[in-house]
N, C-alpha and C positions, 0 to 999 in steps of 0.2 A: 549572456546567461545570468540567471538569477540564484545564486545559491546558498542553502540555509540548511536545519536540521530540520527530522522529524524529530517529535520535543517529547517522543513517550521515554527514550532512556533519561530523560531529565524531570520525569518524576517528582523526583526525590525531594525539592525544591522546588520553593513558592517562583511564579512566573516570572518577575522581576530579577531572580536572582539567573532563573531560566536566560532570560533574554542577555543577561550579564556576559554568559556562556559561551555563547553564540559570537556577540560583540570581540568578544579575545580573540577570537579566532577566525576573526577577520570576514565572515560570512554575514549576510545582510537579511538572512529568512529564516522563520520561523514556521515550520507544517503543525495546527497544533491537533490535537485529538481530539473530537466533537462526541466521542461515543462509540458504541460495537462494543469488540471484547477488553476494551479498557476503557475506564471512566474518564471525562471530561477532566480531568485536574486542574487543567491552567485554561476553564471557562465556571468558576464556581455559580456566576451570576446566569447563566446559560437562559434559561427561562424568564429574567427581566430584561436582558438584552431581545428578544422575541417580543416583547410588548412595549418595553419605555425606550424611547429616545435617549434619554437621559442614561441609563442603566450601559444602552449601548455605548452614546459619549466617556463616559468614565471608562469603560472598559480598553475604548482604542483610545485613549489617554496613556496607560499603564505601557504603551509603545512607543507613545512619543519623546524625541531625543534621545531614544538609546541606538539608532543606527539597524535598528532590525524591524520589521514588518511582518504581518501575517503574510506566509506564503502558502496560503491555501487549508482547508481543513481535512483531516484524515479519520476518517470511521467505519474503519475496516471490523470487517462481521459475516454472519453468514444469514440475511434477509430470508431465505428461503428455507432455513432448515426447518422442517417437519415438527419439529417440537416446536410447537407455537409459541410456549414459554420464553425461547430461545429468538424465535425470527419473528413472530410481532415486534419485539422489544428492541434489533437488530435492524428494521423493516421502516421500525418511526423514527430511532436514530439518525437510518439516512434520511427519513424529511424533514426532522427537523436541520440536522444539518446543512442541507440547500438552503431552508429559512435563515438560518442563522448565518451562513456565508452572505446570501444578500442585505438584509440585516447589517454587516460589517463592509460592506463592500468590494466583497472578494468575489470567485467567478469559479473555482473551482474545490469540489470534494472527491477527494480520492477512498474509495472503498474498492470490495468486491463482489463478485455476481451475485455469489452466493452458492448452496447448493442442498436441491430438494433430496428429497424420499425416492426412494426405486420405484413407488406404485401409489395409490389412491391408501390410506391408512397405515402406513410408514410411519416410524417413530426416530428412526435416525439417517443422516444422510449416506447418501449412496454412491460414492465416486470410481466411474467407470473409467478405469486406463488405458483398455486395450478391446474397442469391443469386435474382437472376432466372430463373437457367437449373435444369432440375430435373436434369443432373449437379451444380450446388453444392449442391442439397437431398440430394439422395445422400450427398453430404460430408458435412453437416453430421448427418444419420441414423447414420455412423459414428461421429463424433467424439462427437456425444453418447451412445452406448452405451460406449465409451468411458472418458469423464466421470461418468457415471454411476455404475460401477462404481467407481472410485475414490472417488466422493466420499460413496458409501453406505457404504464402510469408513470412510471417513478420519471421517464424523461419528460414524460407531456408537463412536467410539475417543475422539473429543469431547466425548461422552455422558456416554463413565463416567466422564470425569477432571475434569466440567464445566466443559470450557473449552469459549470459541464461537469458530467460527474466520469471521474479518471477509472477505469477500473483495473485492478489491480491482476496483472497472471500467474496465480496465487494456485498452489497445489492445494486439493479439497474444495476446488471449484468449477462449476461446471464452463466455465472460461476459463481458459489455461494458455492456450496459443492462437497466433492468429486467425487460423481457421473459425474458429470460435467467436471469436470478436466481429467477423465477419458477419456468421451465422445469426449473431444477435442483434444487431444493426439491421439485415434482410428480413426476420422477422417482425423487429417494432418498427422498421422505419426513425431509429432514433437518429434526431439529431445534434444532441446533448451531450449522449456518453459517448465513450470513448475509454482510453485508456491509459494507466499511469505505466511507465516503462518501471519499473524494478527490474535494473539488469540480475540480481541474483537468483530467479527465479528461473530466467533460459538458459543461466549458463549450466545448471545441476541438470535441466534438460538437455544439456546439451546442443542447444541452441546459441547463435549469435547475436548479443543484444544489437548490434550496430545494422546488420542484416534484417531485422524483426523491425528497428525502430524506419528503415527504408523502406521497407513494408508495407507498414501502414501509414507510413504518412502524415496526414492532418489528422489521424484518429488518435494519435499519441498526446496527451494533453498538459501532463506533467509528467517530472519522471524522478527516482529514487535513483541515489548511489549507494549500492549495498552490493558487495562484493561475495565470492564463492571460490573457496580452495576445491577443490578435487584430489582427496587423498589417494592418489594411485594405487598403492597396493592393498588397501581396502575396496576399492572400487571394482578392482580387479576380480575380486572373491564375492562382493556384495551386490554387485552393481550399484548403480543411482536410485535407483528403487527402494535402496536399503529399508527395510520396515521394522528392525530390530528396537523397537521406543521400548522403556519402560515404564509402566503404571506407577504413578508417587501417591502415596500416601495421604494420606489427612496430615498428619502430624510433621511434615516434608514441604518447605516453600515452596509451591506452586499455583499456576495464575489460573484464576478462571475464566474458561470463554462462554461462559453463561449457563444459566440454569446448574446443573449436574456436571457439566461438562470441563474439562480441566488440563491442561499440555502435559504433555510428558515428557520424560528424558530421552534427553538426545540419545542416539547411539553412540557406542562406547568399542571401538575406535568408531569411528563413522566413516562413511564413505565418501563424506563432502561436509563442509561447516561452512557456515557465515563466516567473513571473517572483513577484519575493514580493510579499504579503499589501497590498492598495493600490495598485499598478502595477496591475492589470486591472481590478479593481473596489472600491469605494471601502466605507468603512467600514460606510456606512449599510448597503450590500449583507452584508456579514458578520455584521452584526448580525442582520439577518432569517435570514440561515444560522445560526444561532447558536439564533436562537427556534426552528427548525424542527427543532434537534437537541436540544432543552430539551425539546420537546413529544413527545417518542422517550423519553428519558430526560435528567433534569435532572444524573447524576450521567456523562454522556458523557465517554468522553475522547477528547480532538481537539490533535489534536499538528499541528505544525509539520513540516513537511517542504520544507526548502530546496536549490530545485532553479536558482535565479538566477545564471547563468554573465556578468550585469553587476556582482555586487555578492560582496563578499569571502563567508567563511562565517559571520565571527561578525558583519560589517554586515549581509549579508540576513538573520539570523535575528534584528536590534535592529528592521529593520525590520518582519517581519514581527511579532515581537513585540510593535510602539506599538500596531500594526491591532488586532492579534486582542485585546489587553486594551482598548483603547478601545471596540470593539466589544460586550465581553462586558459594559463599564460600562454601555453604554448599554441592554444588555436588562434588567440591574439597574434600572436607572433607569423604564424603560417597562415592567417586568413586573406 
């Protein structure tokens, strides 16, 4: 296995000191951000790497001898949402992305589906949970023609550059579980995308990431360790479903995901929180995550992604980091 971080909670800091980060902590990858709802940081040159040789050289210089490697690019967004503002912008991100993965010599972009409008002049996206009624079947008949059509270019373009693009089973997307994943493959016929396992994403579902990654198989392409508590006696009252966010402010730090658009506060207790690698589930559990992405491919990369608002950024990434290398010793051990 190949394991590294995704490098947006590292921010904060110029690349080099980025990659420093990574190196302590014993991990050998770097996932870096190419674009979506967070800007490129640790690719300033982005646009002369796309055209100069040279631009590119210096760039995969700034890696060399520090023991860590690009492990793939990350431009997670929403391509299809309705406000063109929003998913043109979203839409080019992921091509240039593929460009720029080939460009570097990588082979994989992790984004997501995306997700349209409930109808023809929709201004916001439309995520169907539960469709009992056959108006949300209607919806979803749109959205996925939609979908479709995007993502039978977006592969044909993945194709020639061979890069595969991972997608992410991301709530406020019209991929969310395997079914899904399925459904979009039988319509484009792609053979490109596929999907990035973020186990924290089935476990709030209630889902089994080891189970899902069996699944699907060769369609799993890269994968995320991002872990999820399940606060019980909230859960119990709220369900998983919780939808309690609050609206922030202008004058309140918060990120935006394009155009107008802006996250909001978590709920307060919650009924589930991100939390790093060990606080949800324990190592033995990672491990068996681990066998199940060895048995997909042995040479997987599965980055870290730290999303733990208890624990600083470089403490949840030491943490998550004892997990995820404890873990991988132990399938060494048991392989």
């Amino acid at each position: 296995m190949k394991l590294g971080v995704y490098n947006a909670v590292l921010h904060d800091r110029p690349l080099p000191e980025a990659l420093k980060v990574i190196a302590d902590l014993g991990l050998t990858g770097i996932e870096v951000n190419s674009g979506g709802f967070l800007p490129p940081v640790h690719i300033p040159t982005f646009d002369e790497i796309l055209e100069s040789d040279a631009a590119r050289d210096d760039y995969l210089a700034i890696f060399e001898g520090t023991g860590v490697a690009i492990a793939g690019l990350n431009c997670n967004g929403n391509p299809l949402h309705p406000n063109r503002i929003i998913g043109d912008k979203h839409a080019e991100d992921i091509r240039r992305s593929i460009r720029l993965a080939h460009r570097l010599g990588q082979d994989r972009v992790v984004t997501m589906s995306g997700l349209p409008g409930g109808e023809p002049g929709a201004t916001v996206p439309n995520w169907i949970v539960n469709a009992w009624n056959s108006a949300a079947l209607d919806v979803l008949d749109y959205q996925w023609g939609v979908a479709a059509e995007f993502w039978r270019e977006t592969d044909r373009l993945a194709r020639d550059l061979d890069v595969k693009v991972a997608l992410e089973l991301h709530p406020q997307n019209l991929v969310f579980n395997p079914a899904d994943v399925y459904r979009l493959v039988d319509l484009t016929g792609a053979t490109h995308v596929g999907v990035e396992l973020d186990a924290s994403h089935l476990f709030w579902q209630q889902m089994d990431p080891v189970a899902v990654i069996r699944e699907l198989g060769p369609l799993v392409f890269q994968a995320a360790a991002k872990d999820v508590r399940v606060n019980t006696a909230t859960a119990a009252v709220y369900g998983v479903l919780d939808n309690r966010f609050r609206r922030l402010s202008p004058a309140e730090n918060r990120t935006n995901l394009g155009g107008d658009e802006w996250a909001n506060e978590w709920p307060k207790p919650a009924a589930w929180d991100f939390v790093a690698l060990g606080k949800g589930h324990d190592v033995a559990y990672w491990t068996e995550f681990l066998r199940a992405l060895h048995e997909v491919d042995p040479d997987m990369l599965v980055n870290i992604e730290h999303e733990d608002v208890e624990l600083g950024r470089i403490e949840g990434l030491e943490v998550a980091a004892k997990v995820l290398k404890e873990a991988d010793s132990a399938l060494s051990i048991s392989a």
